[in-house]
DRENDO-1510 file (C-alpha; in Angstrom, 1 decimal, always signed):
<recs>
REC; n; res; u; v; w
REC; 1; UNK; +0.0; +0.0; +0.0 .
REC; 2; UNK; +1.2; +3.3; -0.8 .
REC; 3; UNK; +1.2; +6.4; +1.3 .
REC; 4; UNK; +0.7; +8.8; -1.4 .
REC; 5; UNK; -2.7; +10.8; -0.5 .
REC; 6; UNK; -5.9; +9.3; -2.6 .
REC; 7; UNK; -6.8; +12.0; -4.0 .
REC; 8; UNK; -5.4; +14.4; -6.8 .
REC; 9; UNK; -4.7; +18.4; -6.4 .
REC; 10; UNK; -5.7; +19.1; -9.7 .
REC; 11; UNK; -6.9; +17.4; -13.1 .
REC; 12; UNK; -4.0; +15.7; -14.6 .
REC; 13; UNK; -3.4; +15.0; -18.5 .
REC; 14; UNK; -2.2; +11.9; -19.7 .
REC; 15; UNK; -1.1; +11.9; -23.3 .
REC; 16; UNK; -1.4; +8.6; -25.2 .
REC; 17; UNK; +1.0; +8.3; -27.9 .
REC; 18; UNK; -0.7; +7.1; -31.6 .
REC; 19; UNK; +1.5; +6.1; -34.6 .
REC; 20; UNK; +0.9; +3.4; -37.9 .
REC; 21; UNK; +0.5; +0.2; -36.9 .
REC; 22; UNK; -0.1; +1.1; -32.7 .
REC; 23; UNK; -1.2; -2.0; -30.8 .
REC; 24; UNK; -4.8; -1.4; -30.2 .
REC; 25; UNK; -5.2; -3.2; -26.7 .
REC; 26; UNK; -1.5; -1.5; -25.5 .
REC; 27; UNK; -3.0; +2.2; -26.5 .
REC; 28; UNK; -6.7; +0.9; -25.0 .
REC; 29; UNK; -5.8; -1.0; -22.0 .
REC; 30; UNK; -3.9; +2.1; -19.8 .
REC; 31; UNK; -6.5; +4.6; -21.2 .
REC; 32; UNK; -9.8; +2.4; -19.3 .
REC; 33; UNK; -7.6; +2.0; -16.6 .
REC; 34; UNK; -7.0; +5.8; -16.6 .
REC; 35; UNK; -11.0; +6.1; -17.5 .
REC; 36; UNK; -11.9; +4.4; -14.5 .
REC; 37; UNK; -10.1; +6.0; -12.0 .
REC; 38; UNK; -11.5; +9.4; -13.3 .
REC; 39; UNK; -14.9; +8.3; -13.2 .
REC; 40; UNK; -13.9; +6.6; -9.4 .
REC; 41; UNK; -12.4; +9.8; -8.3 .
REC; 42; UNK; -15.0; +12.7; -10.0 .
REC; 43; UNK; -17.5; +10.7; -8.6 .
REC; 44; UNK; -16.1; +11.3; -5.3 .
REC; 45; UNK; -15.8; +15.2; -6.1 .
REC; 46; UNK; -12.0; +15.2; -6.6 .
REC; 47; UNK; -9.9; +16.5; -9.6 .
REC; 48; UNK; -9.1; +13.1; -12.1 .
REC; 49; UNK; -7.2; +12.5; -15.6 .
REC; 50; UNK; -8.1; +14.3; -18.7 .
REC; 51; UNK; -7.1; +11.7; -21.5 .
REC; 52; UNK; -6.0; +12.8; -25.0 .
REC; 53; UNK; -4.4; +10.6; -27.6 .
REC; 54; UNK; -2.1; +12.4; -30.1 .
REC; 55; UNK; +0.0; +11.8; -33.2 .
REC; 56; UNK; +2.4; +13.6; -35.0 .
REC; 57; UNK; +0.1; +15.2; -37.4 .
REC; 58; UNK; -3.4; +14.2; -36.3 .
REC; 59; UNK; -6.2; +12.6; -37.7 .
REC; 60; UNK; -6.9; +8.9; -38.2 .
REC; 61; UNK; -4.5; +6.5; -37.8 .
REC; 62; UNK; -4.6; +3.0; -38.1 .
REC; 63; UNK; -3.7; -0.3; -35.5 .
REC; 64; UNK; -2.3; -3.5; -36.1 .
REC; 65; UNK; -5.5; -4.5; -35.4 .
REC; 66; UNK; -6.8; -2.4; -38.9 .
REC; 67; UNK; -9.4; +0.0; -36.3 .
REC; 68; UNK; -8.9; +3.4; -37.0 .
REC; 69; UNK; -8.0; +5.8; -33.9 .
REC; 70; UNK; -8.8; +9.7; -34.6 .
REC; 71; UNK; -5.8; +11.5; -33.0 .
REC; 72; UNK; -5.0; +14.8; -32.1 .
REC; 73; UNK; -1.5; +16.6; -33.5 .
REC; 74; UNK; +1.2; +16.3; -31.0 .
REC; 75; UNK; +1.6; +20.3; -31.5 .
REC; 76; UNK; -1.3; +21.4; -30.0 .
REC; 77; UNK; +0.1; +20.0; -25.7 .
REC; 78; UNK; +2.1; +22.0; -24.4 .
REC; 79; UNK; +4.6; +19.4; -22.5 .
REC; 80; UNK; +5.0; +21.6; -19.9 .
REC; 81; UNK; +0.9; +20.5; -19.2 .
REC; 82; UNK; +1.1; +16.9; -19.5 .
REC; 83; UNK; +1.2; +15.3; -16.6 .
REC; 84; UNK; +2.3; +11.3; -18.3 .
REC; 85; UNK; +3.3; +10.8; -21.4 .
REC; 86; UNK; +1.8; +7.2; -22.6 .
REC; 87; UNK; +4.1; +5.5; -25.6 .
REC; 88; UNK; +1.8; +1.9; -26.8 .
REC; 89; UNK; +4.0; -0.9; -28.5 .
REC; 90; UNK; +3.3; -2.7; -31.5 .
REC; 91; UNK; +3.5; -6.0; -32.7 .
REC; 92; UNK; +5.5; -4.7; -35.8 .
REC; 93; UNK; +7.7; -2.3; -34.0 .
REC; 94; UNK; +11.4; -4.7; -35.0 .
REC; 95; UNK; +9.8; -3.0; -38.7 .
REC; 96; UNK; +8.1; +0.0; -37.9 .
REC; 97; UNK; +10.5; +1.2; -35.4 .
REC; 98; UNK; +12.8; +3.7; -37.3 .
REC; 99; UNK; +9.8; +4.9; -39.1 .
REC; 100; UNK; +9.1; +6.8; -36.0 .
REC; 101; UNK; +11.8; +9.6; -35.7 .
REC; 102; UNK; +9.6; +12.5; -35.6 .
REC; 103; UNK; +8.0; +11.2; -32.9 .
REC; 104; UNK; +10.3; +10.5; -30.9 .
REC; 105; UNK; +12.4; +13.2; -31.4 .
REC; 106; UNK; +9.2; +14.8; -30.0 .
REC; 107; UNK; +9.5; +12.4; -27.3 .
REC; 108; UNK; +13.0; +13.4; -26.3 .
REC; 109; UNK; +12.4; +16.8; -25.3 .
REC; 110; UNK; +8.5; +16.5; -24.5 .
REC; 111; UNK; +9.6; +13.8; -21.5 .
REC; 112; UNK; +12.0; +16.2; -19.7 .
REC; 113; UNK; +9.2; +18.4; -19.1 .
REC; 114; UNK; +6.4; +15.9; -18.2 .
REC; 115; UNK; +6.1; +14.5; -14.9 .
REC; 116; UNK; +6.7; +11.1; -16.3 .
REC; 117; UNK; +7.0; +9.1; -18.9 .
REC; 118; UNK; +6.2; +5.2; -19.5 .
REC; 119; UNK; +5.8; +2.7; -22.4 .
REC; 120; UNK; +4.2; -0.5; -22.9 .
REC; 121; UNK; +5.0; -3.5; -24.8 .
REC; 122; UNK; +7.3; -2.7; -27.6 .
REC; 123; UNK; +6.8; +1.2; -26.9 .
REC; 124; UNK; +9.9; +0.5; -25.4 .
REC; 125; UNK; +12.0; +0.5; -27.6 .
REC; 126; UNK; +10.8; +4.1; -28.8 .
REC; 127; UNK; +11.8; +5.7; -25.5 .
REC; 128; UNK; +15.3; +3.8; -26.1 .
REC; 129; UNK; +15.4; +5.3; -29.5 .
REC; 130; UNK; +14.6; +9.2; -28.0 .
REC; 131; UNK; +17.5; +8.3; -25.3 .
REC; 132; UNK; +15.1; +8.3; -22.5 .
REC; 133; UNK; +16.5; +4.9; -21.4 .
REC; 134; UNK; +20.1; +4.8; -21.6 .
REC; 135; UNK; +22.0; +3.3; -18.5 .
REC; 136; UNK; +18.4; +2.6; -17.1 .
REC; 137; UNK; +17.1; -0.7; -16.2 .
REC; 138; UNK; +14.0; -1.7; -18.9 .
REC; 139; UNK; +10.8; -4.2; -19.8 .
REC; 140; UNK; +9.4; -5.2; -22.8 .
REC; 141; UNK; +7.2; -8.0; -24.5 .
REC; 142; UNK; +9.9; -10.9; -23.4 .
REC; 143; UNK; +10.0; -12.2; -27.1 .
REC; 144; UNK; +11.5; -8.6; -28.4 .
REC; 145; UNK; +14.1; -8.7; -25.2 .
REC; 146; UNK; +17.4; -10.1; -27.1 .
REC; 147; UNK; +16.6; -7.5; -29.8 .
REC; 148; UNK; +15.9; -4.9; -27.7 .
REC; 149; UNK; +19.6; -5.9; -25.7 .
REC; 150; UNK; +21.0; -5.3; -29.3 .
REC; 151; UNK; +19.3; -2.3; -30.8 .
REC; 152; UNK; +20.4; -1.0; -27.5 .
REC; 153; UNK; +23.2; -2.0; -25.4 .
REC; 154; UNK; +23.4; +0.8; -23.0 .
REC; 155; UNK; +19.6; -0.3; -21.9 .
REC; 156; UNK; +19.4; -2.6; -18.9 .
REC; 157; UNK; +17.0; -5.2; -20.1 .
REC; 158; UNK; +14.9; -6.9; -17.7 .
REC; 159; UNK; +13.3; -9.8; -19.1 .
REC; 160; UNK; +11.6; -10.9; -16.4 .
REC; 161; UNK; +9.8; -7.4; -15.1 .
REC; 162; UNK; +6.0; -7.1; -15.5 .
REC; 163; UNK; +6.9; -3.4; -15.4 .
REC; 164; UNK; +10.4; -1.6; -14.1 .
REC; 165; UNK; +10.2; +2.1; -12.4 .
REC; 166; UNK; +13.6; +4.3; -13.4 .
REC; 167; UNK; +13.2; +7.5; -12.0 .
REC; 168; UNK; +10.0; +9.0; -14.0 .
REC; 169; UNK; +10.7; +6.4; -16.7 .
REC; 170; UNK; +8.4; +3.6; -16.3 .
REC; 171; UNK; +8.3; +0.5; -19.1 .
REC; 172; UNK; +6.0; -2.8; -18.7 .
REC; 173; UNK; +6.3; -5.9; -20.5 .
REC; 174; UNK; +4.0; -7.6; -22.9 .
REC; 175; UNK; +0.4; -6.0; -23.9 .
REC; 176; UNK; -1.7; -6.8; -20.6 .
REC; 177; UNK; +1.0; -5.8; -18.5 .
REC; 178; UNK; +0.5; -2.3; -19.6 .
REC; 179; UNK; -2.9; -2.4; -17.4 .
REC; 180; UNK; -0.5; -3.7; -14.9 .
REC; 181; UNK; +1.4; -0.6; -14.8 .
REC; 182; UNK; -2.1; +2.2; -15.3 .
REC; 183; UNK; -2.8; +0.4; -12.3 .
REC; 184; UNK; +0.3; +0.9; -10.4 .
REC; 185; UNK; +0.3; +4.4; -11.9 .
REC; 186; UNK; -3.0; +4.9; -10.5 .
REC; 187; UNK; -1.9; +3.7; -7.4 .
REC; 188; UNK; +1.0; +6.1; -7.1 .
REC; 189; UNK; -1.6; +8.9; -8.0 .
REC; 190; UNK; -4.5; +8.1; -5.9 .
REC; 191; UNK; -3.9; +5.7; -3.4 .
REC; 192; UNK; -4.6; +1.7; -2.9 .
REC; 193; UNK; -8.5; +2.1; -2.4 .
REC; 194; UNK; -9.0; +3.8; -5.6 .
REC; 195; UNK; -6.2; +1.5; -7.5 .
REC; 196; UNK; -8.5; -1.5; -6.1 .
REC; 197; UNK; -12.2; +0.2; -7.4 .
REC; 198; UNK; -10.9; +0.2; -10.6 .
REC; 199; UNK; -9.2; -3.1; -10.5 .
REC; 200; UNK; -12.6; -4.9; -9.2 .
REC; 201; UNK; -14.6; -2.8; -11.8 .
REC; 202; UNK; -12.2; -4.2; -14.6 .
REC; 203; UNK; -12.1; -7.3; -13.2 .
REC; 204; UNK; -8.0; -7.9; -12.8 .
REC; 205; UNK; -5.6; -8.1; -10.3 .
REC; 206; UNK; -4.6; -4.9; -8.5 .
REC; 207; UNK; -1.6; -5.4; -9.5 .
REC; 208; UNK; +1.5; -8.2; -10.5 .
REC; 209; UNK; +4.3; -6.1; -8.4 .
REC; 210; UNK; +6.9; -4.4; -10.4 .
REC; 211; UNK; +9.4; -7.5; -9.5 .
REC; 212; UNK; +6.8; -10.1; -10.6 .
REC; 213; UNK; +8.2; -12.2; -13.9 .
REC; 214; UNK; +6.2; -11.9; -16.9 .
REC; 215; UNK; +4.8; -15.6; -16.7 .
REC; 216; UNK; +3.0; -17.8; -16.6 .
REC; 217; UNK; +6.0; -19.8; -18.5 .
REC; 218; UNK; +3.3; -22.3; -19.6 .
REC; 219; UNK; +3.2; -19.8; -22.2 .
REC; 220; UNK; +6.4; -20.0; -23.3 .
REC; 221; UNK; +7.5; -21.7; -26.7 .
REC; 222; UNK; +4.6; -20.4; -28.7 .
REC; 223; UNK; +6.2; -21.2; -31.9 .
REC; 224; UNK; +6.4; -24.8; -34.2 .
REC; 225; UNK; +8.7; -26.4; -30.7 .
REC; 226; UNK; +5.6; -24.7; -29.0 .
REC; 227; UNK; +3.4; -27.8; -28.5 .
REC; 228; UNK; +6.6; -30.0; -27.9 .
REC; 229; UNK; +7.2; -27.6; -25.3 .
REC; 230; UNK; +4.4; -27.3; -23.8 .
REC; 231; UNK; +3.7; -31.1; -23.4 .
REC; 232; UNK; +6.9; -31.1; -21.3 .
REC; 233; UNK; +6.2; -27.7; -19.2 .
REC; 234; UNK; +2.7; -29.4; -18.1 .
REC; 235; UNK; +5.2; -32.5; -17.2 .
REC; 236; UNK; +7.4; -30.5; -15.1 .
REC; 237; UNK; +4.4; -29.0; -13.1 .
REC; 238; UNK; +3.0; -32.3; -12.9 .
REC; 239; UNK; +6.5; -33.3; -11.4 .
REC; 240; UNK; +8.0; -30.2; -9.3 .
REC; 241; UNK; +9.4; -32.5; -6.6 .
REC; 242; UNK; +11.4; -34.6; -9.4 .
REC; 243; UNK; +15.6; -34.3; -8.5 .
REC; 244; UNK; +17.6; -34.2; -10.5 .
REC; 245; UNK; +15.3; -31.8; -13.2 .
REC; 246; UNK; +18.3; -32.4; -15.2 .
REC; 247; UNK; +18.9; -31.9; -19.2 .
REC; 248; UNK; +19.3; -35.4; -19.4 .
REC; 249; UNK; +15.8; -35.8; -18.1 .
REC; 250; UNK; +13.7; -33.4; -19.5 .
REC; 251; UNK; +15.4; -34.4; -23.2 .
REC; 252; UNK; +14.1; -37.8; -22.8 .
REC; 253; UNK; +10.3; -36.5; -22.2 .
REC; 254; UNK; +10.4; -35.0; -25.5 .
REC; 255; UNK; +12.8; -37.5; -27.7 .
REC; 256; UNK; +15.9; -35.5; -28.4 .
REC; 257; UNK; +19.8; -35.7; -27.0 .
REC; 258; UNK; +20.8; -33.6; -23.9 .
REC; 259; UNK; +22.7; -31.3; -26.2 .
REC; 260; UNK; +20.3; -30.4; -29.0 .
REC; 261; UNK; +17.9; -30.0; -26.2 .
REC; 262; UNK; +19.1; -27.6; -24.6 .
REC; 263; UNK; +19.9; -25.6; -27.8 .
REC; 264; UNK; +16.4; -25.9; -29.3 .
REC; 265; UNK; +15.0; -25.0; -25.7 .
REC; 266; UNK; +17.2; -21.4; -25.3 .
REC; 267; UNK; +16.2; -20.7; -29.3 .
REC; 268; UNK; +12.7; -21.6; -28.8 .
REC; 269; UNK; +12.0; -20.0; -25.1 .
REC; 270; UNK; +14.9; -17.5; -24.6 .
REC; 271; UNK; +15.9; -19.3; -21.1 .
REC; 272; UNK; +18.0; -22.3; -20.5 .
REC; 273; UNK; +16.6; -25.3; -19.0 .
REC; 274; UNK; +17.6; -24.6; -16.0 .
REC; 275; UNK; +15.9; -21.5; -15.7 .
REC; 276; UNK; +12.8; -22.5; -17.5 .
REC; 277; UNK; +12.5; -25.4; -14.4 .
REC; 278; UNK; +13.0; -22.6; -11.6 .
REC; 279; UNK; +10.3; -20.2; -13.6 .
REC; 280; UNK; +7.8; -22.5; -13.5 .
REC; 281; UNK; +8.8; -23.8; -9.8 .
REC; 282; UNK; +8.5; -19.9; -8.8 .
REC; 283; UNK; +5.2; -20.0; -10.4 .
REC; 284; UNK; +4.1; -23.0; -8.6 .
REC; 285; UNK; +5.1; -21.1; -5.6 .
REC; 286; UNK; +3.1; -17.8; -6.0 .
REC; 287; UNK; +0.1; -19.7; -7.0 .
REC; 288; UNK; +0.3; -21.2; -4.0 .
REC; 289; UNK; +1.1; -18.9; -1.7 .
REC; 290; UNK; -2.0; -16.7; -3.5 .
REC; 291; UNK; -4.2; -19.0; -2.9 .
REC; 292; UNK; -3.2; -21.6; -0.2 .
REC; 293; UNK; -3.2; -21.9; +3.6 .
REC; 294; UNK; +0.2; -24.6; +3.7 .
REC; 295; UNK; +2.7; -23.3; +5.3 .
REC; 296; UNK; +5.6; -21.8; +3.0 .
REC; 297; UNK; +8.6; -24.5; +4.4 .
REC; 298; UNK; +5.7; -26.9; +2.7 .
REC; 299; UNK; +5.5; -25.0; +0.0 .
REC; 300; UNK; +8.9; -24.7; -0.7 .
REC; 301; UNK; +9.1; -28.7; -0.9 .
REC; 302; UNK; +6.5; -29.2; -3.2 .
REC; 303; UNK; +7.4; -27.0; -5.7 .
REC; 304; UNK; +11.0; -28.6; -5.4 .
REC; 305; UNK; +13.4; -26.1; -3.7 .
REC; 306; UNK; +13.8; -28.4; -1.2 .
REC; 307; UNK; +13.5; -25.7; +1.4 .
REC; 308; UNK; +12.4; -22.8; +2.9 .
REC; 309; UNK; +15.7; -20.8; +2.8 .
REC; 310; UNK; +16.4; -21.8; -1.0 .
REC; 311; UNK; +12.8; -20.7; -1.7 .
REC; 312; UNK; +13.5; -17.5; -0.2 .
REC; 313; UNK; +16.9; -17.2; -2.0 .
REC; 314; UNK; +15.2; -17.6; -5.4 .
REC; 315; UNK; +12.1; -15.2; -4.7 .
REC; 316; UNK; +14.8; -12.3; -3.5 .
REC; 317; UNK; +16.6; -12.9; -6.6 .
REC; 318; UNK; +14.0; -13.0; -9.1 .
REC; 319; UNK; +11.1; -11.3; -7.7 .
REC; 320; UNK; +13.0; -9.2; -5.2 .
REC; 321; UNK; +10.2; -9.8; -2.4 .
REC; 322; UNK; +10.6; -12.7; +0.3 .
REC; 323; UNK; +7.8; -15.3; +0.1 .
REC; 324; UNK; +6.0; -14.7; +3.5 .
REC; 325; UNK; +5.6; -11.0; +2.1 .
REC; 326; UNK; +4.3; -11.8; -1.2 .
REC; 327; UNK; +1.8; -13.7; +0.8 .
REC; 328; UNK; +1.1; -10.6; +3.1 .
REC; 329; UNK; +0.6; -8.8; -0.6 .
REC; 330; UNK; -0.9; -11.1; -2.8 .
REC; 331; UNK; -3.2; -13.9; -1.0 .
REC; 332; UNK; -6.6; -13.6; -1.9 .
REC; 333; UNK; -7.7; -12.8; +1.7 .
REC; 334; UNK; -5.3; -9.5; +1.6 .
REC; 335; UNK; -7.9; -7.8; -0.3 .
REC; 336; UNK; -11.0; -9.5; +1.4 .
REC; 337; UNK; -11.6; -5.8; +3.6 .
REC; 338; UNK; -11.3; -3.2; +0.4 .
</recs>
């Protein structure tokens, strides 16, 4: 919970960026969060967002999707009036990205006057392209991440992060994790009661935290391996407690040698073996400690960390939070009283 007061001083404008070939849900996911809490907090008699979306020019512009968005031109905000600055990804962005240099040449001296600034998806890599992102840690979709590392090797990339804060830079990961971060935008706005109003009227999670990987790793391997791969990531779920979860093992579920295996898995998944198992045993883990009453040493054994302390370990590592507080933060009874 934040302590930031839960209310706003004044009407603040959020600015959603618009270009070719925009991600419709990236652009339209924030803005209902952003919608809601307005509604939430006018309804209450307090001072909420104003929501524009803007291009360079103006006028229609199409998604990926092939809806057409009417924008405003990005000439007619002042930056000094814009509150946060809202850059969607796009499912073509490795294409459509250098297409995009008036924008964000706009972007690199509209941010520095904004409050802050914050991408989703793909959007990312536009902020790395205006500069915004240099030495700073980063998350995008997790597919675009080794691209991302080589367009731009002074950006930190997290591929893990639902969403990573830098300052007044904030980026989020794949498509839904841009409601994700409205939400924890709203939050930082507004407080947790309003944050949770809108999350129950949306019907989502408050939030993932920050820290949280961008999983569920079931998910993973969506490609020709993907059904290969996902035959064995149901296996390994089904078999947590299995030691050793070696290469050796896991190659003979799915009929190929230890060494091709574990090439096709990093192409195919972007994670070793090794850290595909731990992904999905962390998974295991929150699920469990979300939803159920064992204790976390039990916990800890059947997801197969054997115990408590290496389940700690792991969850400081990767998620930065130790288990017994993401249970204060994220089992369903935590919310039961909002």
């Amino acid at each position: 919970m934040t302590n930031t007061p839960e209310f706003l001083p004044t009407s603040r404008l959020v600015l959603f960026l618009a270009y070719e070939e925009v991600g419709l849900f990236d652009l339209t996911g924030p803005q209902t969060v952003f919608w809601a809490a307005d509604k939430r907090l006018r309804a209450r008699g307090q001072a909420g967002y104003v929501l524009h979306t803007a291009s360079v020019s103006g006028g229609l512009v199409g998604s990926a999707e092939g809806l057409a968005i009417m924008t405003e031109p990005l000439d007619a905000f002042d930056p000094m009036d814009v509150d946060t600055i809202v850059v969607p990804g796009s499912p073509h962005m490795p294409r459509i990205q250098w297409l995009q240099q008036k924008l964000t040449d706009w972007l690199r001296q509209a941010s520095s006057q904004s409050r802050r600034t914050v991408s989703v998806c793909s959007g990312t890599f536009l902020l790395a392209q205006a500069g915004l992102l240099n030495g700073k840690r980063a998350a995008t979709h997790w597919a675009m991440c080794d691209l991302l590392r080589e367009r731009f090797p002074s950006v930190e990339v997290d591929s893990d992060a639902i969403f990573v804060r830098q300052q007044a830079v904030w980026t989020s990961a794949g498509v839904s994790a841009g409601v994700d971060l409205a939400l924890a935008l709203v939050e930082a706005d507004c407080g947790h009661a309003i944050a949770m109003q809108v999350a129950r009227e949306l019907v989502v999670f408050l939030k993932r935290p920050g820290g949280q990987a961008q999983f569920s790793e079931l998910l993973l391997a969506q490609s020709e391996e993907g059904e290969l791969f996902e035959r064995l990531h149901l296996w390994i779920m089904d078999n947590l407690t299995l030691e050793p979860m070696s290469v050796e093992v896991m190659a003979e579920r799915v009929n190929m040698s230890p060494r091709n295996f574990a090439r096709v898995y990093k192409q195919k998944t972007g994670r070793t073996p090794a850290k595909g198992v731990e992904v999905l045993r962390i998974e295991a883990a929150r699920r469990m400690l979300e939803g159920s009453p064992r204790k976390v040493e039990q916990i800890a054994r059947l997801c197969g960390f054997g115990n408590e302390e290496r389940l700690r370990s792991v969850f400081q590592r990767t998620l930065g939070v130790a288990p017994r507080d993401y249970r204060r933060c994220f089992a369903v009874k935590a919310d039961s009283s909002v």
